[in-house]
Gaussian input, Z-matrix of N, CA and C with variables (Angstrom, degrees):
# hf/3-21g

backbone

0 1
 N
 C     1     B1
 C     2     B2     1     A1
 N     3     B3     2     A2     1     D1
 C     4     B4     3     A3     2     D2
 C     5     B5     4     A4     3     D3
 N     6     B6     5     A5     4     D4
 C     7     B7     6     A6     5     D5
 C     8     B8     7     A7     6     D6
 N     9     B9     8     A8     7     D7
 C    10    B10     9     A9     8     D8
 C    11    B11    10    A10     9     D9
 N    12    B12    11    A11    10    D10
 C    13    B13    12    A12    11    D11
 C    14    B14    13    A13    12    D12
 N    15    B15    14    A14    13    D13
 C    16    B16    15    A15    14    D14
 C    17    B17    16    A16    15    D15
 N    18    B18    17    A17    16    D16
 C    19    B19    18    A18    17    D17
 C    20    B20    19    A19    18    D18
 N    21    B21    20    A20    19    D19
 C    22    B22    21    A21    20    D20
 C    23    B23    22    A22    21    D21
 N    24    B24    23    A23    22    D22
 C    25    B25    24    A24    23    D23
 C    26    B26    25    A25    24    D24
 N    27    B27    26    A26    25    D25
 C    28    B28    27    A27    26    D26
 C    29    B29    28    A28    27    D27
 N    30    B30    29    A29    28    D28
 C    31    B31    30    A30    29    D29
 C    32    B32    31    A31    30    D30
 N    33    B33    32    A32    31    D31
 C    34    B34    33    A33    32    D32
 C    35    B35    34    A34    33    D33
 N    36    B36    35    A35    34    D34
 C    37    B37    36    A36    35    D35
 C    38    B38    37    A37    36    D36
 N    39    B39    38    A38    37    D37
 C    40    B40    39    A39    38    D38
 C    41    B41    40    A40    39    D39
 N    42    B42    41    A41    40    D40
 C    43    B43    42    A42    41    D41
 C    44    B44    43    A43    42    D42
 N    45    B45    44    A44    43    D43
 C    46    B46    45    A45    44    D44
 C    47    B47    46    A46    45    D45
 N    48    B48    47    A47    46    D46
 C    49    B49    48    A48    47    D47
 C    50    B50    49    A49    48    D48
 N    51    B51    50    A50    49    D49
 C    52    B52    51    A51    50    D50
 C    53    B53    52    A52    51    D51
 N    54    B54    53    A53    52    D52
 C    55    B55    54    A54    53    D53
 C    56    B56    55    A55    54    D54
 N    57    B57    56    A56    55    D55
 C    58    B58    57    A57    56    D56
 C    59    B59    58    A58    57    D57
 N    60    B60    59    A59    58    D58
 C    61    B61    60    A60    59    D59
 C    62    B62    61    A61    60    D60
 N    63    B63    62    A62    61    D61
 C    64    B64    63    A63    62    D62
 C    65    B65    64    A64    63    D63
 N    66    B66    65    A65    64    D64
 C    67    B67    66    A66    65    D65
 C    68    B68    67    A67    66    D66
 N    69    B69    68    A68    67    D67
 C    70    B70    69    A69    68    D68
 C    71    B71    70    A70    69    D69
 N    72    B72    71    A71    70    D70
 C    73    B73    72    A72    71    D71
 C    74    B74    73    A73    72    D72
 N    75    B75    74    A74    73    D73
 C    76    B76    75    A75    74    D74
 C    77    B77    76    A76    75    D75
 N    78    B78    77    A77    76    D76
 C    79    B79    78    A78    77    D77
 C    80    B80    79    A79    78    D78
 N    81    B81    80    A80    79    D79
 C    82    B82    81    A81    80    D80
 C    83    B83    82    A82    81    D81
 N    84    B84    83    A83    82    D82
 C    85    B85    84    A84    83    D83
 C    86    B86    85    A85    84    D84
 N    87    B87    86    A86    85    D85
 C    88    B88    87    A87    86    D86
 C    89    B89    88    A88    87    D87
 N    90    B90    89    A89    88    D88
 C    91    B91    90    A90    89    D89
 C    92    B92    91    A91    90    D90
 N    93    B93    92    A92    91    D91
 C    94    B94    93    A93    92    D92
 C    95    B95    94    A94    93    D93
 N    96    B96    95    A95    94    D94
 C    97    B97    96    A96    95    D95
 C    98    B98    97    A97    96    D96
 N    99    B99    98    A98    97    D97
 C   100   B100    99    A99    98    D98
 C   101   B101   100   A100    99    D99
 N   102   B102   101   A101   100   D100
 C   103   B103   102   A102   101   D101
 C   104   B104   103   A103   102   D102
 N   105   B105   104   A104   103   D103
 C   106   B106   105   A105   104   D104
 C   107   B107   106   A106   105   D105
 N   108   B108   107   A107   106   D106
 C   109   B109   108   A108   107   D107
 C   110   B110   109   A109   108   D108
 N   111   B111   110   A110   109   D109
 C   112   B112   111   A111   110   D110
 C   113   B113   112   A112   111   D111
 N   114   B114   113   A113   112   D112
 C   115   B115   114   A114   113   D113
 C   116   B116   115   A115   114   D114
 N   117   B117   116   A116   115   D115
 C   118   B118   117   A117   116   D116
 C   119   B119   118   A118   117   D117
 N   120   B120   119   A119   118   D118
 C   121   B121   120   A120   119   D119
 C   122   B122   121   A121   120   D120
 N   123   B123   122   A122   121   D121
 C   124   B124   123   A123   122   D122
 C   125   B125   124   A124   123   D123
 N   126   B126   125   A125   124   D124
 C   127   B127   126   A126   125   D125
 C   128   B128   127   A127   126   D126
 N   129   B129   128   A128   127   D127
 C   130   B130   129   A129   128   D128
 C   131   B131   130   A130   129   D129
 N   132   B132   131   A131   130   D130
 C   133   B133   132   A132   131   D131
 C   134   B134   133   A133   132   D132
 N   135   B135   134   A134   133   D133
 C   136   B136   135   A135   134   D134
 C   137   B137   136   A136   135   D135
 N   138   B138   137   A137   136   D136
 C   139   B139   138   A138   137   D137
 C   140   B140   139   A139   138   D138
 N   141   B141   140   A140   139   D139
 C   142   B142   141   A141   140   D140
 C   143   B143   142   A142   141   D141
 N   144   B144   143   A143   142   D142
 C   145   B145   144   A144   143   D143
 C   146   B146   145   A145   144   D144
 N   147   B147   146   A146   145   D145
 C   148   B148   147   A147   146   D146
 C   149   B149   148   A148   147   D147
 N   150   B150   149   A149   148   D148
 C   151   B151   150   A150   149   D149
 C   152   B152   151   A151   150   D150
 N   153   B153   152   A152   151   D151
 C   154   B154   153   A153   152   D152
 C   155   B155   154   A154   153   D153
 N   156   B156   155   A155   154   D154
 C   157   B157   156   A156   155   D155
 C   158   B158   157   A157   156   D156
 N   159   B159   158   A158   157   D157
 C   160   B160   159   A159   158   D158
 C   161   B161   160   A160   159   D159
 N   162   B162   161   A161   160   D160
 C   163   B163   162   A162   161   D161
 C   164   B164   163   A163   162   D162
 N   165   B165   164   A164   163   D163
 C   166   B166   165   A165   164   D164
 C   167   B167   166   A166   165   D165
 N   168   B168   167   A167   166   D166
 C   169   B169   168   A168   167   D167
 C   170   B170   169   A169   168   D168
 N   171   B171   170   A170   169   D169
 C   172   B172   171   A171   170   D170
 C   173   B173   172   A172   171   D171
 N   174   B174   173   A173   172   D172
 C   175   B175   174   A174   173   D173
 C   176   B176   175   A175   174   D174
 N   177   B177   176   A176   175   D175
 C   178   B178   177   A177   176   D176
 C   179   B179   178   A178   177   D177
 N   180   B180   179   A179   178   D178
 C   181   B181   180   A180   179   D179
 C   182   B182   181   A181   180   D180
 N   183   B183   182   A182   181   D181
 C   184   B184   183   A183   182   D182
 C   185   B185   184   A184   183   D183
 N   186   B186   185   A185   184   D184
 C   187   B187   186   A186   185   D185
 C   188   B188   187   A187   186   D186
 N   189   B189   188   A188   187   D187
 C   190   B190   189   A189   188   D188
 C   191   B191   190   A190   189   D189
 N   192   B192   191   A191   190   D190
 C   193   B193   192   A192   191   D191
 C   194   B194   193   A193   192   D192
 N   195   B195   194   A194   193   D193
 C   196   B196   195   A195   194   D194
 C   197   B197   196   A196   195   D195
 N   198   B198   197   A197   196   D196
 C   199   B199   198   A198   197   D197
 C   200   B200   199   A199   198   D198
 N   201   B201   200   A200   199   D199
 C   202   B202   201   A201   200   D200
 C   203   B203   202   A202   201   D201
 N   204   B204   203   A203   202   D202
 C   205   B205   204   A204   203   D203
 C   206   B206   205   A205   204   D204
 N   207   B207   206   A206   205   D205
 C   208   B208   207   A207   206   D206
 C   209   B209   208   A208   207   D207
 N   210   B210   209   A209   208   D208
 C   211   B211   210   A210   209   D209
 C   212   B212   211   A211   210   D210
 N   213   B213   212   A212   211   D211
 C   214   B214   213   A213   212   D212
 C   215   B215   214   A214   213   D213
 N   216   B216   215   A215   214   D214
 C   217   B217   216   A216   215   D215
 C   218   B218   217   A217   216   D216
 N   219   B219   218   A218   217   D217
 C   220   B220   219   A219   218   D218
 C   221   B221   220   A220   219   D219
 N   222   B222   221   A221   220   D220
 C   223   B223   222   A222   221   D221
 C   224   B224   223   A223   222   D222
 N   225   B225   224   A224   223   D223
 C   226   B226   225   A225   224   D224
 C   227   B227   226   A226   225   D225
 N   228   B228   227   A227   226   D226
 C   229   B229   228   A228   227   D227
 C   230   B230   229   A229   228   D228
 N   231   B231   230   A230   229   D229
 C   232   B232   231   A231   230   D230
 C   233   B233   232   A232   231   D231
 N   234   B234   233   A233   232   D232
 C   235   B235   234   A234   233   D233
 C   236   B236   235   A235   234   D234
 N   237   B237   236   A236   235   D235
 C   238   B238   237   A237   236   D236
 C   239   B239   238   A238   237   D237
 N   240   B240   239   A239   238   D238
 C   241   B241   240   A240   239   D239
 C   242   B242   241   A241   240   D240
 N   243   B243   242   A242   241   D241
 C   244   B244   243   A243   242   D242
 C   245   B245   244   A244   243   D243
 N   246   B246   245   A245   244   D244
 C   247   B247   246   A246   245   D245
 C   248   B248   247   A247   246   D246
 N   249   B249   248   A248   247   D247
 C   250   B250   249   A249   248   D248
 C   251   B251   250   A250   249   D249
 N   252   B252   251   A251   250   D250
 C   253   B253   252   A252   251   D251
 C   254   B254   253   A253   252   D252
 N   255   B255   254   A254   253   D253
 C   256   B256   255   A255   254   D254
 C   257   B257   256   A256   255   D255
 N   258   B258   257   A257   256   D256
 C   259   B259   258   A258   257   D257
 C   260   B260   259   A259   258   D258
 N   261   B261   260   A260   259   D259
 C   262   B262   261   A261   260   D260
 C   263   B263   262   A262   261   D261
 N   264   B264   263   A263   262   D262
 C   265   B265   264   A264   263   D263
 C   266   B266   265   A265   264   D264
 N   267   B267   266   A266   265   D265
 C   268   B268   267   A267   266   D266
 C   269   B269   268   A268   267   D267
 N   270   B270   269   A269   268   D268
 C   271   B271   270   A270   269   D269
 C   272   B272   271   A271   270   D270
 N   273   B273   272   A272   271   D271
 C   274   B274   273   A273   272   D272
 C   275   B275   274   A274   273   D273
 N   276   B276   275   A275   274   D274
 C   277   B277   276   A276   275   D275
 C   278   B278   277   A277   276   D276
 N   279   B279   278   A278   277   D277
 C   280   B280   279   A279   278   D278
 C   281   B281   280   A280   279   D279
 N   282   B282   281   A281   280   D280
 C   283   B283   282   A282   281   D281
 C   284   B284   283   A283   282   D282
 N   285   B285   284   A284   283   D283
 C   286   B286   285   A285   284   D284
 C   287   B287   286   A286   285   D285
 N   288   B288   287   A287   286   D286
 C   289   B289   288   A288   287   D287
 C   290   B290   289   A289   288   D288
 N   291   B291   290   A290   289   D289
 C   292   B292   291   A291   290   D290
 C   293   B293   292   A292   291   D291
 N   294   B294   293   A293   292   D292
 C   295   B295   294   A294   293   D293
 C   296   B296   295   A295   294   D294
 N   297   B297   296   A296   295   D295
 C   298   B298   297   A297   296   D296
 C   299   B299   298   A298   297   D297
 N   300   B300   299   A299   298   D298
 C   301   B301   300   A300   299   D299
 C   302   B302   301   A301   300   D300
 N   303   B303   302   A302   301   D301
 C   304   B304   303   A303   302   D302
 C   305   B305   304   A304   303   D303
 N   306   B306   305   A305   304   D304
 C   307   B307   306   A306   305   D305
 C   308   B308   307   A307   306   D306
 N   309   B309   308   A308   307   D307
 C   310   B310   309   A309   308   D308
 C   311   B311   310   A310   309   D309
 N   312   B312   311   A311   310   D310
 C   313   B313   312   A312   311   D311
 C   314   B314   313   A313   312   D312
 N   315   B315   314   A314   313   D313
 C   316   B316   315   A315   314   D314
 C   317   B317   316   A316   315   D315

   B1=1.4505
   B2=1.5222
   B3=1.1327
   B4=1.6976
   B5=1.0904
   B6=1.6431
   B7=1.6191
   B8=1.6053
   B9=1.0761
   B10=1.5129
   B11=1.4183
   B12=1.3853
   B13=1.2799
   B14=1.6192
   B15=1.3313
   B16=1.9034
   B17=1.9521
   B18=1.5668
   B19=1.6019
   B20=1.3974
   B21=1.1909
   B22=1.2187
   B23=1.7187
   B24=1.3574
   B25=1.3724
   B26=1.4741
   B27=1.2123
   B28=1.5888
   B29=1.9263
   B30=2.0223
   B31=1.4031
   B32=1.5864
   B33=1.0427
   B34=1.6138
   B35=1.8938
   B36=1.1351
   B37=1.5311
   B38=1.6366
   B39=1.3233
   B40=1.4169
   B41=1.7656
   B42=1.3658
   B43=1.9877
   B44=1.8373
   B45=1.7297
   B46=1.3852
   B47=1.4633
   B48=0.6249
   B49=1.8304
   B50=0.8877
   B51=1.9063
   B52=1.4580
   B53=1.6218
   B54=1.1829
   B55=1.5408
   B56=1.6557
   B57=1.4500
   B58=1.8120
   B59=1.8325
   B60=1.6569
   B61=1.7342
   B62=1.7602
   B63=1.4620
   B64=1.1164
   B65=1.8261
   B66=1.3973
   B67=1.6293
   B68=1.4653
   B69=0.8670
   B70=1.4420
   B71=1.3023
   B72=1.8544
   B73=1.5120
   B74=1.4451
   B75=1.6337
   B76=1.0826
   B77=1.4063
   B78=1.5520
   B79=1.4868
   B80=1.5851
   B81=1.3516
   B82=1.4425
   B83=1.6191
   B84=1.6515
   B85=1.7298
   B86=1.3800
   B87=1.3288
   B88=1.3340
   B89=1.4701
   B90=1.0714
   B91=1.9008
   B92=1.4234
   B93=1.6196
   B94=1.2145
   B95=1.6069
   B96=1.3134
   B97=1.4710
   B98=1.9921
   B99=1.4398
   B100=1.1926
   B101=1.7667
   B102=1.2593
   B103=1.3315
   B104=1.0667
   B105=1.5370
   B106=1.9531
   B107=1.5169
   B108=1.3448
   B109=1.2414
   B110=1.6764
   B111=1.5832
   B112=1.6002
   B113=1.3538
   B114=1.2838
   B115=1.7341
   B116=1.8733
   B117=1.5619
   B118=1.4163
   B119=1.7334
   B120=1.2479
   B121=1.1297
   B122=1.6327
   B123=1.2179
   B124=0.9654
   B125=1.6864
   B126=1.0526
   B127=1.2035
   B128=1.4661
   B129=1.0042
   B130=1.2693
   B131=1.9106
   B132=0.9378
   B133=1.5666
   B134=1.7762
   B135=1.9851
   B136=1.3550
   B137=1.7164
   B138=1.5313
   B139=1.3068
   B140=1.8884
   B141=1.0665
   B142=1.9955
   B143=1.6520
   B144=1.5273
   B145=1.5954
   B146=1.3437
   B147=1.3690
   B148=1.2750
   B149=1.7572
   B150=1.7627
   B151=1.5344
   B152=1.1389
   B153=1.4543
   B154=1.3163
   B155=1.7480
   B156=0.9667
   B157=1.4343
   B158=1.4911
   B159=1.0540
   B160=1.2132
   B161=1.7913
   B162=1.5373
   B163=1.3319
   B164=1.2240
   B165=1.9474
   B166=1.0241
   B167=1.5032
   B168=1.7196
   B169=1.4074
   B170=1.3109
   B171=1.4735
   B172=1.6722
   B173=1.2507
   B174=1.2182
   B175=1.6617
   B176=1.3417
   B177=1.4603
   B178=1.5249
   B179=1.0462
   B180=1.2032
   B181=1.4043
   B182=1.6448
   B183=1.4451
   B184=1.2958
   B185=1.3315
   B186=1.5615
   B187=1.3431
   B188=0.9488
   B189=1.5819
   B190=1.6052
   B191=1.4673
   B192=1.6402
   B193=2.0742
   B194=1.5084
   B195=1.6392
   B196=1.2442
   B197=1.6903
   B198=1.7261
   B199=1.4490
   B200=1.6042
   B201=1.6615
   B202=1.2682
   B203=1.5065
   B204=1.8972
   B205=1.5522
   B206=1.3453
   B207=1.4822
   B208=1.9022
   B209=1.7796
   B210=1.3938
   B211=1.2513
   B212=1.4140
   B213=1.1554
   B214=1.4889
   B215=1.0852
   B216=1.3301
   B217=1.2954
   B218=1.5504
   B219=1.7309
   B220=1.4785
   B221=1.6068
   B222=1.3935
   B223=1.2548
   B224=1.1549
   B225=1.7365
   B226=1.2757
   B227=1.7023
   B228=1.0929
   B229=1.1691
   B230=1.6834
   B231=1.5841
   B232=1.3979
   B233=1.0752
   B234=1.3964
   B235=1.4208
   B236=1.4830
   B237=1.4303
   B238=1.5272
   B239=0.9645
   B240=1.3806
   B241=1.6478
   B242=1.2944
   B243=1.5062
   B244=1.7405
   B245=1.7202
   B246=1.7797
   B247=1.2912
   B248=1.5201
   B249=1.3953
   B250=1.3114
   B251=1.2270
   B252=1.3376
   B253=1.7966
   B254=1.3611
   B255=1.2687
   B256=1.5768
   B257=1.8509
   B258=1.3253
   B259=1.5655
   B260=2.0688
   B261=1.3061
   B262=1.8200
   B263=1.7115
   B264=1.6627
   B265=1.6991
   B266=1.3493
   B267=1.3022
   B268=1.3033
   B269=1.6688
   B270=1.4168
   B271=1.1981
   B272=1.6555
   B273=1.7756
   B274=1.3729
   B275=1.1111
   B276=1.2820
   B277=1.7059
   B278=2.2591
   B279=1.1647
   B280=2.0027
   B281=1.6794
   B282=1.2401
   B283=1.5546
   B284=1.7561
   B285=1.3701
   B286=1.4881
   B287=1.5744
   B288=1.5334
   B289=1.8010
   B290=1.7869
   B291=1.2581
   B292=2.0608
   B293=0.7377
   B294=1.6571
   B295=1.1264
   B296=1.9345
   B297=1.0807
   B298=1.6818
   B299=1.4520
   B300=1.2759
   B301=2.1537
   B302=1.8586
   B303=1.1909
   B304=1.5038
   B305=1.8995
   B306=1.1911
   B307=1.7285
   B308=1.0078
   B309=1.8670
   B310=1.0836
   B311=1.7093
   B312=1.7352
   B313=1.4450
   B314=1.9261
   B315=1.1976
   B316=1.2928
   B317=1.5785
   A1=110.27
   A2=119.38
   A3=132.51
   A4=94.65
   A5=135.95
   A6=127.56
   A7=110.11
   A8=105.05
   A9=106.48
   A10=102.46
   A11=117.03
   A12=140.77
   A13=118.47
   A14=102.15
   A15=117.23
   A16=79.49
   A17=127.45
   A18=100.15
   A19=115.97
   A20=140.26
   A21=148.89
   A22=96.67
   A23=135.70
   A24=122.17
   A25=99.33
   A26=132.61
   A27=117.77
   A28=123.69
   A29=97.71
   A30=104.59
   A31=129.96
   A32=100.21
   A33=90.73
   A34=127.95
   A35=101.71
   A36=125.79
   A37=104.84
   A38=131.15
   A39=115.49
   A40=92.73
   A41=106.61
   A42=104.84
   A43=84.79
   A44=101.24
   A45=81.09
   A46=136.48
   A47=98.63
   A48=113.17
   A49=133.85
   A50=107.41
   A51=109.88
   A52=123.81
   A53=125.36
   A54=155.48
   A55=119.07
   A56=89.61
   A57=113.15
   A58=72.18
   A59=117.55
   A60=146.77
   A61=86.60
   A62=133.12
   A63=132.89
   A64=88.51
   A65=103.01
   A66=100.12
   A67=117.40
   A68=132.30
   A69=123.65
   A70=95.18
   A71=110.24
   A72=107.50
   A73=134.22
   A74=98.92
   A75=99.46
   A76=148.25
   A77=103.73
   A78=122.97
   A79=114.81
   A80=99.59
   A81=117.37
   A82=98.53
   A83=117.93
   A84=96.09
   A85=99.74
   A86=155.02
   A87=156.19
   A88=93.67
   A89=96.98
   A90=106.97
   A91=133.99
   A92=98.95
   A93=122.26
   A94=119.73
   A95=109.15
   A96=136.83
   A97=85.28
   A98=135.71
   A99=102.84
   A100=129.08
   A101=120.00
   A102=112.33
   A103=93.53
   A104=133.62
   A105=132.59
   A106=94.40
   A107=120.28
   A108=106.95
   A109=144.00
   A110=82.27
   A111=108.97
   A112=94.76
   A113=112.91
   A114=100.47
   A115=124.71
   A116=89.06
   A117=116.99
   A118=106.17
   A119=120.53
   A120=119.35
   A121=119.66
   A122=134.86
   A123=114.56
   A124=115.43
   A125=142.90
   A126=138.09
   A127=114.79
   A128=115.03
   A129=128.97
   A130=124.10
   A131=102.20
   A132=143.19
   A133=101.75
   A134=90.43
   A135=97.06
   A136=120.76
   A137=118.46
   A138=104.98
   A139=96.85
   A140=93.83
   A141=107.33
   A142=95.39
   A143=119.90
   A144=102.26
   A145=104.22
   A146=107.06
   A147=132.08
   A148=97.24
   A149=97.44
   A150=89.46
   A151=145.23
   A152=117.02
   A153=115.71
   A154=99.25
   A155=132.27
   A156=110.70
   A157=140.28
   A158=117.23
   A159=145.76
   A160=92.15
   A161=125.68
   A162=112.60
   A163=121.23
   A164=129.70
   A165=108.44
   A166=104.17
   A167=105.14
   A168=113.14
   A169=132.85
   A170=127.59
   A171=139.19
   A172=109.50
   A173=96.85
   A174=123.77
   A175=102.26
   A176=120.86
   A177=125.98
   A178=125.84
   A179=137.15
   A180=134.42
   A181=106.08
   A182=142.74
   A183=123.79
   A184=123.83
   A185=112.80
   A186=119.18
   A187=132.15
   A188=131.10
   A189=146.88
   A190=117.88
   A191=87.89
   A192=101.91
   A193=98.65
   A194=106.90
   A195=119.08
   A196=114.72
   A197=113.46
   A198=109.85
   A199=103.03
   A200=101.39
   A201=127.27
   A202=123.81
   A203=101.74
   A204=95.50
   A205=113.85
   A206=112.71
   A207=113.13
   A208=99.70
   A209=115.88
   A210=101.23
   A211=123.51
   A212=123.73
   A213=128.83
   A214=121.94
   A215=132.90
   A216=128.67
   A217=123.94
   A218=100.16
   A219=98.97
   A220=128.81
   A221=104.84
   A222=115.89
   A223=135.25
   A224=97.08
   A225=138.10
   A226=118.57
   A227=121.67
   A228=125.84
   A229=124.13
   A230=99.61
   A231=84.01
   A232=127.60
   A233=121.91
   A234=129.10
   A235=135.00
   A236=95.05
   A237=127.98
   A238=101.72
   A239=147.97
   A240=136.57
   A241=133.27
   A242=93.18
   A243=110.03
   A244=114.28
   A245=109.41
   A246=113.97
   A247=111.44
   A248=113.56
   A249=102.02
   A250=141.20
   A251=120.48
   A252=116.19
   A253=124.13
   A254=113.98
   A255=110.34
   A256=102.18
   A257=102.89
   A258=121.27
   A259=94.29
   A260=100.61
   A261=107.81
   A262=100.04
   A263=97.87
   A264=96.74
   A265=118.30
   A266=135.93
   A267=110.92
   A268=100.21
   A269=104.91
   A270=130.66
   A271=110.99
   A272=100.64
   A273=113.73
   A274=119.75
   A275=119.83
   A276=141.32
   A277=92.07
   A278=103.93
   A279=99.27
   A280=91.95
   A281=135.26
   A282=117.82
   A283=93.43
   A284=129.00
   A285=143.50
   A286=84.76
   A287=100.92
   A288=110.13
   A289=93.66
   A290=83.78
   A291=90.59
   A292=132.22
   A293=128.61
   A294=117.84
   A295=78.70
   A296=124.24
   A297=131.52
   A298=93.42
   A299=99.53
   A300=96.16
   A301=88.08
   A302=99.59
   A303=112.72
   A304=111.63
   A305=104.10
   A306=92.82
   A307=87.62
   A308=110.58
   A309=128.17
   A310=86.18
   A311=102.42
   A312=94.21
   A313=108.65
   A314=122.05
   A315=112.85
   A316=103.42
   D1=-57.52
   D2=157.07
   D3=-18.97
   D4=-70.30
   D5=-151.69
   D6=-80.79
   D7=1.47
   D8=-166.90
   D9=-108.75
   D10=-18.46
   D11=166.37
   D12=-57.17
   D13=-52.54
   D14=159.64
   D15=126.36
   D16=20.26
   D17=163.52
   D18=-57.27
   D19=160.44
   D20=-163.37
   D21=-89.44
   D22=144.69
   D23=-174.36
   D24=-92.36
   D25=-44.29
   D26=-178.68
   D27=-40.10
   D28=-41.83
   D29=152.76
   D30=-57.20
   D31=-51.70
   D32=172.95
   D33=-82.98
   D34=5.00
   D35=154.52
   D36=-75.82
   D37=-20.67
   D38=-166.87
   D39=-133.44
   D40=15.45
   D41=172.83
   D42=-90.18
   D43=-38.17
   D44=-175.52
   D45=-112.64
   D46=20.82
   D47=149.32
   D48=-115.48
   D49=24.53
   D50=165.06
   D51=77.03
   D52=-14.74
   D53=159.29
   D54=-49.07
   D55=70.64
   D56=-148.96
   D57=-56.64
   D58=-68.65
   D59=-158.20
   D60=-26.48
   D61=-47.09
   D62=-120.83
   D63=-112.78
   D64=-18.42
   D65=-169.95
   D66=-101.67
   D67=165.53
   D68=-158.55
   D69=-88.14
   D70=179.60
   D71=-179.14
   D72=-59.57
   D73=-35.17
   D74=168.29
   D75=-61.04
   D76=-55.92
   D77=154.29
   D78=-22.73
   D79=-62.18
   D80=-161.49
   D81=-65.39
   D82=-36.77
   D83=175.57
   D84=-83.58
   D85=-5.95
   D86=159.75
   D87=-44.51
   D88=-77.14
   D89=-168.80
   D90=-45.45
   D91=-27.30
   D92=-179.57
   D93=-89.69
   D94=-35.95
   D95=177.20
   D96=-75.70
   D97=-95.74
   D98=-166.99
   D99=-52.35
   D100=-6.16
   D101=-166.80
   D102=-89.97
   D103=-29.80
   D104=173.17
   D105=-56.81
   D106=-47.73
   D107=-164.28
   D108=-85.39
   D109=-14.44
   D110=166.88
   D111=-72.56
   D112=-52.22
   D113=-158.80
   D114=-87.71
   D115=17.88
   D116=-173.62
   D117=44.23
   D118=54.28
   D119=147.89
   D120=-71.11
   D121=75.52
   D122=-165.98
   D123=-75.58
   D124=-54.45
   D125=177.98
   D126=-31.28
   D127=-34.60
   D128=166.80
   D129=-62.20
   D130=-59.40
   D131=165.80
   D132=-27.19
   D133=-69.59
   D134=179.63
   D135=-66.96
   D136=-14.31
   D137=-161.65
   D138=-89.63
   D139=-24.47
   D140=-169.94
   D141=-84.77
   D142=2.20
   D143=-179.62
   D144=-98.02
   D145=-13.88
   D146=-159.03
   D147=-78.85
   D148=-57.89
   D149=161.66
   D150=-60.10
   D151=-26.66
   D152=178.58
   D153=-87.17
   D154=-18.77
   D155=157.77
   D156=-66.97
   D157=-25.43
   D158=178.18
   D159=-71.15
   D160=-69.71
   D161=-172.46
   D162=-96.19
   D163=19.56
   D164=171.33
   D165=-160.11
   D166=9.89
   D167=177.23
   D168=59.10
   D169=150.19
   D170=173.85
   D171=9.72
   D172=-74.43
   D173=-158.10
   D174=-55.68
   D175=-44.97
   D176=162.53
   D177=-61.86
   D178=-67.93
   D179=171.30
   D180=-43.38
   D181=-77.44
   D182=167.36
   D183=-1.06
   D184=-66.88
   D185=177.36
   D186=-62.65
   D187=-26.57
   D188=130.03
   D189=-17.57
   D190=-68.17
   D191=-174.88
   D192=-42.11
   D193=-63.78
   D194=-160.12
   D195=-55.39
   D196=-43.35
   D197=-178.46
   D198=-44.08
   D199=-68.97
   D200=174.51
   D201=0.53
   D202=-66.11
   D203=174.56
   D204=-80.27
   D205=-25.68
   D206=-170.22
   D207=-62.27
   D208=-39.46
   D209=-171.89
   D210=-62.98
   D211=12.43
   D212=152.36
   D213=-97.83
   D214=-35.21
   D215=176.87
   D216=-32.22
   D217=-68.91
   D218=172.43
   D219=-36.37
   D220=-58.80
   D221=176.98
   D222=-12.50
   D223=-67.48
   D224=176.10
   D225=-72.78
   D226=-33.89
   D227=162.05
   D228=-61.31
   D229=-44.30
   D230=164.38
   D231=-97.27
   D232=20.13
   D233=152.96
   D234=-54.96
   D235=-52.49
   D236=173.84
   D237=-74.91
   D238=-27.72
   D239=157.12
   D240=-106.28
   D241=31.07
   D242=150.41
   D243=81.97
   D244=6.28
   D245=179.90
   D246=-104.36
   D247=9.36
   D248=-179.27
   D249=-76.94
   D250=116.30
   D251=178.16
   D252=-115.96
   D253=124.18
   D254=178.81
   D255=-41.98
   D256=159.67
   D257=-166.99
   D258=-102.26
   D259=101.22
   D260=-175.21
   D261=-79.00
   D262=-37.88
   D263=-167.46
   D264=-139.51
   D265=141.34
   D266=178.77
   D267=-159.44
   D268=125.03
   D269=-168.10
   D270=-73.37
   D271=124.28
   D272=151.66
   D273=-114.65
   D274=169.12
   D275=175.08
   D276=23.12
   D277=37.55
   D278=170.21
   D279=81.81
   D280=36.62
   D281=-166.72
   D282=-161.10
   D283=133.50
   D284=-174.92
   D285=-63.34
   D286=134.75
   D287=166.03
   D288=-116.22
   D289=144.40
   D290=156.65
   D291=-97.47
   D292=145.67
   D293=-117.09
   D294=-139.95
   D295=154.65
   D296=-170.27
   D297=-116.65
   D298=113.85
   D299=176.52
   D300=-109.62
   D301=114.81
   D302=169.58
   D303=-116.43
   D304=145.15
   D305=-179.50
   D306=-114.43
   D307=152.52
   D308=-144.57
   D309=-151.42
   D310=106.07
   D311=178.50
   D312=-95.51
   D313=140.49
   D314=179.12
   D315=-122.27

């Protein structure tokens, strides 16, 4: 959906393998701002919300919060109904990206 969106695929080659160096500025405070926040770093959390308000305002950050919690939902849903499979491969620009499996206790 991202690519169809117009994200650039080399960026979303480095959202997912975790390859903060490789992603642009933005991404990279995206990435950083939900990974403080999944992993309830909060001190952290607060200083990167701070940034993304500052360069992209309310309306943005909301939409952050909001990805933020939905991106578990799915997950978890098809967990609980017996379809769940870890993600082995997942295609950018027609080409296998790698993929960063980090556990994330909350």
């Amino acid at each position: 959906m991202a690519e169809r969106d117009g994200v650039n695929a080399a960026n979303l080659r480095a959202i997912l393998a975790a390859d903060e160096r490789a992603m642009t500025p933005a991404a990279a405070l995206g990435f950083r701002f939900a990974q403080a926040v999944v992993g309830r770093r909060l001190a952290e959390a607060d200083t990167l919300r701070g940034e993304v308000l500052q360069r992209w305002g309310r309306r943005a950050l909301v939409s952050l919060a909001l990805t933020i919690a939905s991106s578990t939902v799915f997950p978890n849903v098809k967990y609980a109904l017996g379809h769940g499979h870890a993600c082995t491969q997942i295609r950018v620009a027609g080409g296998n990206a790698p993929l960063a499996h980090r556990e994330l206790h909350v």
